[in-house]
NUKEVEX-51741 format. One record per residue: residue number from 1; residue in one letter; x, y, z of N, C-alpha, C in turn. Coordinates in steps of 0.2 Angstrom, whole numbers, plus 5000, padded with zeros to 4 digits. Layout:
BEGIN
     n   res    n_X    n_Y    n_Z   ca_X   ca_Y   ca_Z    c_X    c_Y    c_Z
   NUM     A      X      Y      Z      X      Y      Z      X      Y      Z
...
This chain:
BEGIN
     n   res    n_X    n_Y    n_Z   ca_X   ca_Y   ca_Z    c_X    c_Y    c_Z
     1     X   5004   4994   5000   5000   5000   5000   5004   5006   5000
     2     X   5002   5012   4997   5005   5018   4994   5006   5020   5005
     3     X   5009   5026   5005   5009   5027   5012   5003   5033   5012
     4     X   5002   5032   5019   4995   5034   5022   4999   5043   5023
     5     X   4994   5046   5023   4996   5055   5022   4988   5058   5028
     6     X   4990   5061   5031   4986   5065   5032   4989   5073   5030
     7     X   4982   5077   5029   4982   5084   5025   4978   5088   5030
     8     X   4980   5093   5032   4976   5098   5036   4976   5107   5030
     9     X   4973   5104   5028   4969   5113   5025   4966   5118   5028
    10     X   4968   5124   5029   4966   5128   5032   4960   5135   5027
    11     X   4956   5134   5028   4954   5139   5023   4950   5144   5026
    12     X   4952   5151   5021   4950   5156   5025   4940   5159   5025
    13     X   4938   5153   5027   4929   5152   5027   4929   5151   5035
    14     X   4924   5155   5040   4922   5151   5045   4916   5153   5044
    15     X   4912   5156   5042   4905   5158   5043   4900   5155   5037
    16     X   4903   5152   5034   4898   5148   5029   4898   5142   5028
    17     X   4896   5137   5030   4895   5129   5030   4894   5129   5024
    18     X   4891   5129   5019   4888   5128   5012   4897   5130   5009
    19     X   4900   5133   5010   4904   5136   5005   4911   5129   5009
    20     X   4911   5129   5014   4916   5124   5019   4915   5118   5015
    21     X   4908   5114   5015   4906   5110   5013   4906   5106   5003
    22     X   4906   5112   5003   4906   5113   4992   4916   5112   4994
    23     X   4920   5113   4998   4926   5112   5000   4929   5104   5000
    24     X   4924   5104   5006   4927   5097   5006   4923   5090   5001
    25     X   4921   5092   4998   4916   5089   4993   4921   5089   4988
    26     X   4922   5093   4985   4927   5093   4979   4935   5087   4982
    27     X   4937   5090   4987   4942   5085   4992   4942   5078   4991
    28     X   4933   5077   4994   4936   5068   4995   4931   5066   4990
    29     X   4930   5068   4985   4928   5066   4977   4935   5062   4973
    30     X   4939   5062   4978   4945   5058   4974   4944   5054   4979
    31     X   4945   5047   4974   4945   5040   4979   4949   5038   4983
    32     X   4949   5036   4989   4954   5034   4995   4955   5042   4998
    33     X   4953   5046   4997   4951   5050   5002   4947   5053   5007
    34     X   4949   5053   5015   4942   5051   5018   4942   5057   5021
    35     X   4937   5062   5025   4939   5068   5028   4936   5066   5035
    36     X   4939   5066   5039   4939   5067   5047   4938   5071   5050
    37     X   4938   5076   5049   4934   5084   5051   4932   5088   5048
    38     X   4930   5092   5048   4928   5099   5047   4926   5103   5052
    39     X   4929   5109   5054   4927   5116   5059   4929   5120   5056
    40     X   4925   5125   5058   4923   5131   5056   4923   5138   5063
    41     X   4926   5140   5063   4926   5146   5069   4926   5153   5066
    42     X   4918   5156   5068   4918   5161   5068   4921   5168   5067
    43     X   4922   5167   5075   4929   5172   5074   4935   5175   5072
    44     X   4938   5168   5072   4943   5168   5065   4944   5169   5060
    45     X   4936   5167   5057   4933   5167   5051   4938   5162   5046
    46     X   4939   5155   5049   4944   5151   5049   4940   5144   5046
    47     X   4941   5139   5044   4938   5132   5044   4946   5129   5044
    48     X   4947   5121   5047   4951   5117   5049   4946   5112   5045
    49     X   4949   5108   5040   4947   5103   5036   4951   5096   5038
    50     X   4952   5091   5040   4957   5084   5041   4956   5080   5035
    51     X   4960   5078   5031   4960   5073   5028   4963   5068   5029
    52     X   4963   5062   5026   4967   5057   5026   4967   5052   5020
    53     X   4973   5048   5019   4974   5046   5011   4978   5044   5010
    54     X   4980   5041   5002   4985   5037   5003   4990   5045   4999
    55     X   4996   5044   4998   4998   5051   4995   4997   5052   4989
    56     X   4996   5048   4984   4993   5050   4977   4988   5055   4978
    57     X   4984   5051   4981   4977   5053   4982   4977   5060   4985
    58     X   4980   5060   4990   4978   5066   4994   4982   5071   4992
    59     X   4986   5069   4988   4989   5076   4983   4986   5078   4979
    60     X   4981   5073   4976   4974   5077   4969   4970   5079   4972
    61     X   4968   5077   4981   4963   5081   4984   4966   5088   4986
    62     X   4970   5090   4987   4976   5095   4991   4973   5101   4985
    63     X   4974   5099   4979   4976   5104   4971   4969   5104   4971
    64     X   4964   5099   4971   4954   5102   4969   4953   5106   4976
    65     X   4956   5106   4982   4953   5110   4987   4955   5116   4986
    66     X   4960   5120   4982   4965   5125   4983   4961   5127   4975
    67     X   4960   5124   4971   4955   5124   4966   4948   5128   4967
    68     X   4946   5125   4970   4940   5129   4973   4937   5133   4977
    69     X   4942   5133   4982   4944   5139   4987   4944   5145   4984
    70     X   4949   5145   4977   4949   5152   4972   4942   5154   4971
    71     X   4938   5149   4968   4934   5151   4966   4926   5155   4969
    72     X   4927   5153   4977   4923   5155   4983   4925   5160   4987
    73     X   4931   5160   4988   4933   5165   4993   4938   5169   4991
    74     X   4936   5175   4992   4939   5183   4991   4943   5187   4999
    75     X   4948   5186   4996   4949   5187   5001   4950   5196   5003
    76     X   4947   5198   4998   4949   5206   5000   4942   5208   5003
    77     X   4939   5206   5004   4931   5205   5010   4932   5201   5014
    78     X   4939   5197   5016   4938   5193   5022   4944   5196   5027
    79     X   4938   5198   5035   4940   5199   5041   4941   5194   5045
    80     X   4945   5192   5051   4943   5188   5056   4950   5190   5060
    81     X   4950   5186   5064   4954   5187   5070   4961   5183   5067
    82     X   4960   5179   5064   4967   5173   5064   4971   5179   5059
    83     X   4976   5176   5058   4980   5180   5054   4979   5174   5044
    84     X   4981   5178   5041   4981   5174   5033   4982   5176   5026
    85     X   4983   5174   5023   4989   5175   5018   4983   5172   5011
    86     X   4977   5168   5013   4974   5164   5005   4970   5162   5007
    87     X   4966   5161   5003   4959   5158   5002   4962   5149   5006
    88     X   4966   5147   5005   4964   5141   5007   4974   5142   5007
    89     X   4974   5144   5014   4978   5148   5018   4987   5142   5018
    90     X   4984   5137   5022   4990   5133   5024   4988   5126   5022
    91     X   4993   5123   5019   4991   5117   5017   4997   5113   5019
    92     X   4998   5108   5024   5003   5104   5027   5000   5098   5026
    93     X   5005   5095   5026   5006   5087   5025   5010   5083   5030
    94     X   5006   5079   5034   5008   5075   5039   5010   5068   5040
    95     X   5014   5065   5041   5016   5056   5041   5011   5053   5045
    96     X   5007   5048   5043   5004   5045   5045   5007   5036   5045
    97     X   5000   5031   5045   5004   5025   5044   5007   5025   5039
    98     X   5013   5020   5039   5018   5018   5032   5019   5023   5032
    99     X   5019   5030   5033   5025   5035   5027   5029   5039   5034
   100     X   5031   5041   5029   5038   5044   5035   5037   5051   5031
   101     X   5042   5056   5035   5043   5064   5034   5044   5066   5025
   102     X   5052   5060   5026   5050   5061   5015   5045   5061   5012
   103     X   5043   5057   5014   5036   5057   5011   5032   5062   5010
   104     X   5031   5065   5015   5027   5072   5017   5030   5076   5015
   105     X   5036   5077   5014   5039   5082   5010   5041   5081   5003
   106     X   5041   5076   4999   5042   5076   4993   5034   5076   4991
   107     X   5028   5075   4994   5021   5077   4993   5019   5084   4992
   108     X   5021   5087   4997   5020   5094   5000   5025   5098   4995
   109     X   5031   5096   4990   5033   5099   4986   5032   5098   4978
   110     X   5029   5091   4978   5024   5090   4972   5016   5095   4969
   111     X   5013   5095   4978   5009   5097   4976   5009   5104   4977
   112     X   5015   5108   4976   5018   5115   4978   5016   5118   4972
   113     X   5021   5115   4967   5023   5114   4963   5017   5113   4955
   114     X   5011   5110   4957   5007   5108   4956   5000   5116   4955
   115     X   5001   5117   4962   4997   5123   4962   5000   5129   4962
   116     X   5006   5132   4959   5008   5136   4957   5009   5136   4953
   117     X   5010   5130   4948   5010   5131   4938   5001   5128   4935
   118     X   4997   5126   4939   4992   5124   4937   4985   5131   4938
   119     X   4987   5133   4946   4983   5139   4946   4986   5144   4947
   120     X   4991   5145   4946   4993   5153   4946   4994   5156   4952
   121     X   4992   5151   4959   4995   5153   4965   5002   5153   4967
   122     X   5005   5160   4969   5012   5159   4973   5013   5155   4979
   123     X   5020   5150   4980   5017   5147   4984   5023   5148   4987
   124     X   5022   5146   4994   5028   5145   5000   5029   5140   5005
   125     X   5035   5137   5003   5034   5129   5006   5038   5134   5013
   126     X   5034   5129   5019   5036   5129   5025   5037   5123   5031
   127     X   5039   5123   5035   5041   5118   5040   5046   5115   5038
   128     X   5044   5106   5039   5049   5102   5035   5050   5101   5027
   129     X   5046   5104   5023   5047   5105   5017   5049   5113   5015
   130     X   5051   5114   5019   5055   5124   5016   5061   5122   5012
   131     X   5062   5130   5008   5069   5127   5004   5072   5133   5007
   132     X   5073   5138   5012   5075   5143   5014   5073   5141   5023
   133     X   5077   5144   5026   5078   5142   5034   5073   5147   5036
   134     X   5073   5154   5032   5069   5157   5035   5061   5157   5035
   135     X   5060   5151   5031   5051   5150   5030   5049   5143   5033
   136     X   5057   5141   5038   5054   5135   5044   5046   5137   5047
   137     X   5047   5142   5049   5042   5143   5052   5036   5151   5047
   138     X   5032   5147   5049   5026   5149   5045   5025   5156   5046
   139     X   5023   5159   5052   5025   5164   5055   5028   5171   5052
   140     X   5034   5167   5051   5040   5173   5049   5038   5177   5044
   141     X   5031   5173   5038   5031   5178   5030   5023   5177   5030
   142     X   5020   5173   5036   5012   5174   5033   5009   5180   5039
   143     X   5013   5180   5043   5012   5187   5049   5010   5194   5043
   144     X   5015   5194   5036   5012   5199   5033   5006   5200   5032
   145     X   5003   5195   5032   4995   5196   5030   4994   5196   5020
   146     X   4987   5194   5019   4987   5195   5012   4987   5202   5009
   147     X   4986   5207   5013   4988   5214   5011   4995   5217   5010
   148     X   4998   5214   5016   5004   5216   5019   5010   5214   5013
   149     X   5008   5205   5011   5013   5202   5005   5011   5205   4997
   150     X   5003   5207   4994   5004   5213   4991   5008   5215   4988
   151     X   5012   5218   4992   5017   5225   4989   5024   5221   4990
   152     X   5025   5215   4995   5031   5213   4996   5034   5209   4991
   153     X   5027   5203   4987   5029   5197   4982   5029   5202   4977
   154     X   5035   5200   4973   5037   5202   4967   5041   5208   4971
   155     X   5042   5210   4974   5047   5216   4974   5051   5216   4978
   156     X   5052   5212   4983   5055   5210   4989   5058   5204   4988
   157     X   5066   5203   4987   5069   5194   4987   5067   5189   4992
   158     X   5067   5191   4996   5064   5189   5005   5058   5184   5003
   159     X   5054   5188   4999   5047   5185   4999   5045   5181   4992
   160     X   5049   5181   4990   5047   5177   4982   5045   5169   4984
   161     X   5041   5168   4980   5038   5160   4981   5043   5154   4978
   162     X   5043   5150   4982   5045   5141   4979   5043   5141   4971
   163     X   5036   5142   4972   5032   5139   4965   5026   5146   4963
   164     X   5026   5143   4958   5021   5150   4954   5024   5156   4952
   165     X   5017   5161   4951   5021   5168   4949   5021   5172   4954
   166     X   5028   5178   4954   5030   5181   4961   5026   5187   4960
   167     X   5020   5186   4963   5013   5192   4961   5008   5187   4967
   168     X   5005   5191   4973   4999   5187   4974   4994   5188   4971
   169     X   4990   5184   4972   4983   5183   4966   4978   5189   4971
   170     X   4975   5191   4967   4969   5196   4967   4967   5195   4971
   171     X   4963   5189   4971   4957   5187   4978   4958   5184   4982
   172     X   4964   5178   4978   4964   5169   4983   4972   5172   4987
   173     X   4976   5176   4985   4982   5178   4989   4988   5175   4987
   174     X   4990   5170   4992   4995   5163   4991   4993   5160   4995
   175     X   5000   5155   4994   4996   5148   5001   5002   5144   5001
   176     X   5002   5143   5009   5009   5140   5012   5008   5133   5012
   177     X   5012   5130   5007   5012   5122   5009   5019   5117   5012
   178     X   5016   5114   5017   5023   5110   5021   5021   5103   5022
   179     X   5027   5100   5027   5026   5096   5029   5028   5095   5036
   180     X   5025   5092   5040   5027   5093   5050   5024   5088   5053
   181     X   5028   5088   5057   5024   5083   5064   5018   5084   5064
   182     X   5014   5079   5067   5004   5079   5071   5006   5087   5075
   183     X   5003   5092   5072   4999   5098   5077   4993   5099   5079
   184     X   4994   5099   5084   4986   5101   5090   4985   5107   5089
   185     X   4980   5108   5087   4977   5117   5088   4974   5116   5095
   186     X   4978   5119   5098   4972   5118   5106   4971   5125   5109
   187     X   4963   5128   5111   4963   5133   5114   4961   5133   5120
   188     X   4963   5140   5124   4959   5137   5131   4956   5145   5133
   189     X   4948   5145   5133   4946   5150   5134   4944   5154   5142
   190     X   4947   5160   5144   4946   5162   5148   4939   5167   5152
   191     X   4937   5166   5158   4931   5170   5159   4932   5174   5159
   192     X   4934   5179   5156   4935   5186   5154   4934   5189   5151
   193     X   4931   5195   5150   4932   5200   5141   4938   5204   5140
   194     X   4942   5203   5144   4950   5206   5145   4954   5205   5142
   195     X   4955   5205   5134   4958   5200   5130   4967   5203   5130
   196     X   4966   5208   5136   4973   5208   5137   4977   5203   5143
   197     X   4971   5200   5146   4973   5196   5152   4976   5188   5144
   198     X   4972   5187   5139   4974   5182   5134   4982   5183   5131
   199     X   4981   5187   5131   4987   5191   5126   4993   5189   5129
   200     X   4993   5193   5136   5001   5192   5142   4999   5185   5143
   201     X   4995   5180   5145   4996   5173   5146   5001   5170   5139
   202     X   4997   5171   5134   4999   5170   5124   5010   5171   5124
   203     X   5008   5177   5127   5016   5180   5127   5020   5175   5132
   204     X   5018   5173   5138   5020   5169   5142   5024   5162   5140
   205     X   5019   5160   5137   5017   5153   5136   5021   5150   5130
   206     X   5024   5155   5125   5025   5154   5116   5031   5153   5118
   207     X   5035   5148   5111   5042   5148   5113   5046   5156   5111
   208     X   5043   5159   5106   5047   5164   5104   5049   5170   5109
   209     X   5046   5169   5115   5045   5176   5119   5048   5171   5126
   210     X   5051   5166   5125   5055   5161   5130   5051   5157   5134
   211     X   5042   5155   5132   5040   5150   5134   5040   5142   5134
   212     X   5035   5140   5132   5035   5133   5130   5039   5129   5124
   213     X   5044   5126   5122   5046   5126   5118   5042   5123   5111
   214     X   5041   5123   5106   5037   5121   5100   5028   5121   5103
   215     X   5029   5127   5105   5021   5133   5105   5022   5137   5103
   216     X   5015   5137   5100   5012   5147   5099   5007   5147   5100
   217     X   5008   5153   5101   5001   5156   5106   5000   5162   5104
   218     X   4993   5163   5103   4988   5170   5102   4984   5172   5108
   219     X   4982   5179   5109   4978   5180   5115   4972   5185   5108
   220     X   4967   5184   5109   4958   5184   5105   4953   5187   5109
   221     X   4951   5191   5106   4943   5192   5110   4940   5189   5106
   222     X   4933   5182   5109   4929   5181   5104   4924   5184   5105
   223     X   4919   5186   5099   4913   5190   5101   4910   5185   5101
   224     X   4910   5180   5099   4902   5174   5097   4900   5174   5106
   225     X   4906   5173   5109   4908   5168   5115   4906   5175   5121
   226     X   4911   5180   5119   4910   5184   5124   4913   5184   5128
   227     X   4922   5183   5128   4926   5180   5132   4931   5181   5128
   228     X   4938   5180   5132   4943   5179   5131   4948   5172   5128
   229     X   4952   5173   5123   4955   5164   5123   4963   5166   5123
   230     X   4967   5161   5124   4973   5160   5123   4974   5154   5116
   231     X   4975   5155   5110   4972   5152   5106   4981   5146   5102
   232     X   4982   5142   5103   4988   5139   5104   4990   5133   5098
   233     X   4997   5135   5093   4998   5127   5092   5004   5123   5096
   234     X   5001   5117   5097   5007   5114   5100   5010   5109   5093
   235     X   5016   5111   5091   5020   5109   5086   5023   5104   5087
   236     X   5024   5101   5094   5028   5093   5094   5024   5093   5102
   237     X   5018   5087   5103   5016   5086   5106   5020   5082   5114
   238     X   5026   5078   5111   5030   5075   5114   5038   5079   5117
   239     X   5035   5086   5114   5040   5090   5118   5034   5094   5123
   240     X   5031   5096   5122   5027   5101   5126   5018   5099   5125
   241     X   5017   5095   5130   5010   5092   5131   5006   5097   5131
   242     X   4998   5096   5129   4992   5098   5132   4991   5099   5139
   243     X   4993   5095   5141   4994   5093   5150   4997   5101   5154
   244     X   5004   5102   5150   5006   5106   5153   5006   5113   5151
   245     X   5003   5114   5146   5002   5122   5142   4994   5124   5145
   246     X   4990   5117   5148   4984   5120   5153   4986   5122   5159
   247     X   4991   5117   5162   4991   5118   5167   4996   5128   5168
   248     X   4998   5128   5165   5002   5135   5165   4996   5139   5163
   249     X   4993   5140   5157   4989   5144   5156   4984   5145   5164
   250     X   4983   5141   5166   4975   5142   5173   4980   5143   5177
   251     X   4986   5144   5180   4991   5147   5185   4992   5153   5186
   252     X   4994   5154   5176   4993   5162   5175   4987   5166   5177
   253     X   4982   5162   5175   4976   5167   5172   4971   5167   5181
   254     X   4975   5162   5187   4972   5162   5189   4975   5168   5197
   255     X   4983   5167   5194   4986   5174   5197   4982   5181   5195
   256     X   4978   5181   5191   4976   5188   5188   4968   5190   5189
   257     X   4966   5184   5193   4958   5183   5196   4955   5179   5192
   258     X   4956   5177   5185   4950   5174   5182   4954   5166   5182
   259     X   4946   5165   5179   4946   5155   5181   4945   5155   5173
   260     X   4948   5147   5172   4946   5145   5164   4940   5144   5164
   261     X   4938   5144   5158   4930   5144   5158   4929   5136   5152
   262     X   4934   5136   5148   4933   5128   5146   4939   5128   5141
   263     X   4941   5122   5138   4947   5120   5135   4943   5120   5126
   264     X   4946   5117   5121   4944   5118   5116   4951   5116   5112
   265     X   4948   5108   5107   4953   5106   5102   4950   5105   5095
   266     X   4954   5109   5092   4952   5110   5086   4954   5105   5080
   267     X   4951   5103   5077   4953   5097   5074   4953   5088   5076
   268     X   4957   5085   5076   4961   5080   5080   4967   5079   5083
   269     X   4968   5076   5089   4973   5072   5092   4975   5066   5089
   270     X   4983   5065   5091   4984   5058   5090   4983   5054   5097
   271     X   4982   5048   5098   4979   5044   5103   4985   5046   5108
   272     X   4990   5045   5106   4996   5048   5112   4995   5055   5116
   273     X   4992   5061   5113   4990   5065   5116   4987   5066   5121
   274     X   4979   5064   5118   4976   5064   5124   4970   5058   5125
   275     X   4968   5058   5131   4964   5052   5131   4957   5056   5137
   276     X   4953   5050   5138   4946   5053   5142   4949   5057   5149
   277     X   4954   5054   5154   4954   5059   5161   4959   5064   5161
   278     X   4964   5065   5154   4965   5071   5151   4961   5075   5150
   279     X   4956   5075   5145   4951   5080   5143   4946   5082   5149
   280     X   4947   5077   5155   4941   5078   5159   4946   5085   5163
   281     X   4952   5083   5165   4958   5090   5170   4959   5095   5165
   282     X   4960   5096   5157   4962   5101   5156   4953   5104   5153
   283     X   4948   5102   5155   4941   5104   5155   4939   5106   5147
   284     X   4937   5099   5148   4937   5099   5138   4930   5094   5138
   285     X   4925   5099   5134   4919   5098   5138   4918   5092   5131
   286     X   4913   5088   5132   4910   5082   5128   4917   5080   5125
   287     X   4922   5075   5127   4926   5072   5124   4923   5068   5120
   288     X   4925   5066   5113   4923   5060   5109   4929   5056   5106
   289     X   4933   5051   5111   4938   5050   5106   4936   5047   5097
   290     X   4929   5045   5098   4930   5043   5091   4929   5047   5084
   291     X   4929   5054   5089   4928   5061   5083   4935   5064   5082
   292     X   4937   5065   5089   4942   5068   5089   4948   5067   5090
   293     X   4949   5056   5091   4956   5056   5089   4957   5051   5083
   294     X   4963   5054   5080   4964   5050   5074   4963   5046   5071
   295     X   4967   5040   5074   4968   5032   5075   4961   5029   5077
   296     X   4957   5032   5082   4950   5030   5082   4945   5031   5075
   297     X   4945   5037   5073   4941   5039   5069   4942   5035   5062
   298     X   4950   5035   5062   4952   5030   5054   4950   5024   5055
   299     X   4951   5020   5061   4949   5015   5062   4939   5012   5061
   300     X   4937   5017   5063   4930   5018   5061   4926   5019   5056
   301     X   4932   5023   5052   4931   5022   5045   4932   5016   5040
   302     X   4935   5014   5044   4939   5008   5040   4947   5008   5039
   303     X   4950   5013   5040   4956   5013   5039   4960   5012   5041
């Protein structure tokens, strides 16, 4: 069997289901393609889509999702909290069963490759699949924002793309494609409107500011919610747990008067990260591991 891939899509949709959905439709319309999640946040004005596949396949799903994204979302009308660079913003490729890293990275630079001469997208490889040390991390060139990169692609050496042409696209922007370890998106929302009490916790907790090592952290007002979050990726769950970025986060937040108000994972887990009496301590309300972890859900499916 070809090796197993998983694909996490990030696109810049949180508030339309119908538009998410016409997304992951076109995705797993390619056979051996299975989708594991879809979320959509508000706030963010974000959707997190999980695929999973063998690599062929999930690389013709990768290029129809990035495909249609163009054709839905405009990014010069899209607002939201997260920061973003494209309609169908980040596209990473992860080792699953049978494949290893190369694998993920010689996918994540086919399928680069693919949608920068196919759609005209600039594209930015990052993580394990960068060709420049300074695009390890994703951060360093999509903090531009799609405004921001505008004036920088095509004019600026620093910012020119891997693949395509060095102009962003009008509506869809560009889009960072890599390959990395299983990332947790884990948030954790505090009882407060004080989104500065999120902020200094965010700043605490990140490894760039001398926190947790392989985290990042954002501090968020959300209006839906009416609260504050510390909104977090954890990058190698085996160096820096969910366990311990709750537990520091409710230490901080509790030095400052307020109490968590509840936990929040975005996407999936791999079954080593977290299980039911973890989610029960870091206050992770309706745990399902058959939704939200990996190994269970593929299993479920058949995989």
């Amino acid at each position: 069997m070809p090796p197993l891939l998983e694909c996490v899509p990030n696109f810049s949709e949180g508030r339309d289901r119908g538009i998410v959905d016409a997304l992951v439709a076109a995705m797993t319309a390619v056979p051996g393609v299975r989708c594991l999640g879809s979320e959509l946040d508000a706030s963010h004005h974000r959707s997190v889509v999980t695929l999973a596949g063998p690599a062929p396949a999930i690389a013709e799903a990768a290029l129809r999702g990035a495909r249609e994204a163009m054709r839905r979302i405009d990014l010069r009308t899209h607002k939201g909290e997260h920061k973003r660079m494209g309609a169908i913003d980040v596209c990473p490729f992860v080792p699953l069963a049978g494949a290893s890293m190369a694998d993920a990275v010689a996918t994540a630079r086919a399928v680069g490759a693919r949608i920068g001469g196919e759609l005209g997208l600039p594209v930015f490889l990052y993580a394990e699949a960068c060709t420049r040390e300074s695009r390890r991390v994703l951060g360093n060139f999509r903090n531009k924002e799609f405004e921001g990169l505008a004036s920088l692609v095509g004019s600026d050496p620093e910012f020119a793309p891997d693949f395509g042409p060095a102009k962003m696209h009008t509506t869809a922007g560009g889009v960072a494609v890599g390959a990395r370890k299983f990332l947790i998106a884990y948030n954790v929302n505090l009882a407060t409107k004080d989104v500065q009490v999120a902020k200094d916790i965010a700043k605490a907790v990140r490894e760039k500011d001398g926190g947790f090592k392989k985290v990042q952290a954002m501090g968020f007002f959300l209006d839906d919610k009416q609260l504050s979050q510390v909104s977090m990726n954890l990058l190698d769950f085996e160096v820096t747990s969910i366990r311990v970025v709750f537990d520091k986060v409710k230490a901080l937040a509790a030095e400052r008067g307020v109490q968590v108000a509840a936990s929040e994972l975005v996407g999936l887990a791999p079954a080593a990260a977290i299980d039911a009496a973890l989610a029960k301590h870091v206050q992770l309300p309706d745990f399902d591991p058959a939704q939200q972890v990996v190994e269970s859900k593929l299993a479920a499916m058949g995989g």
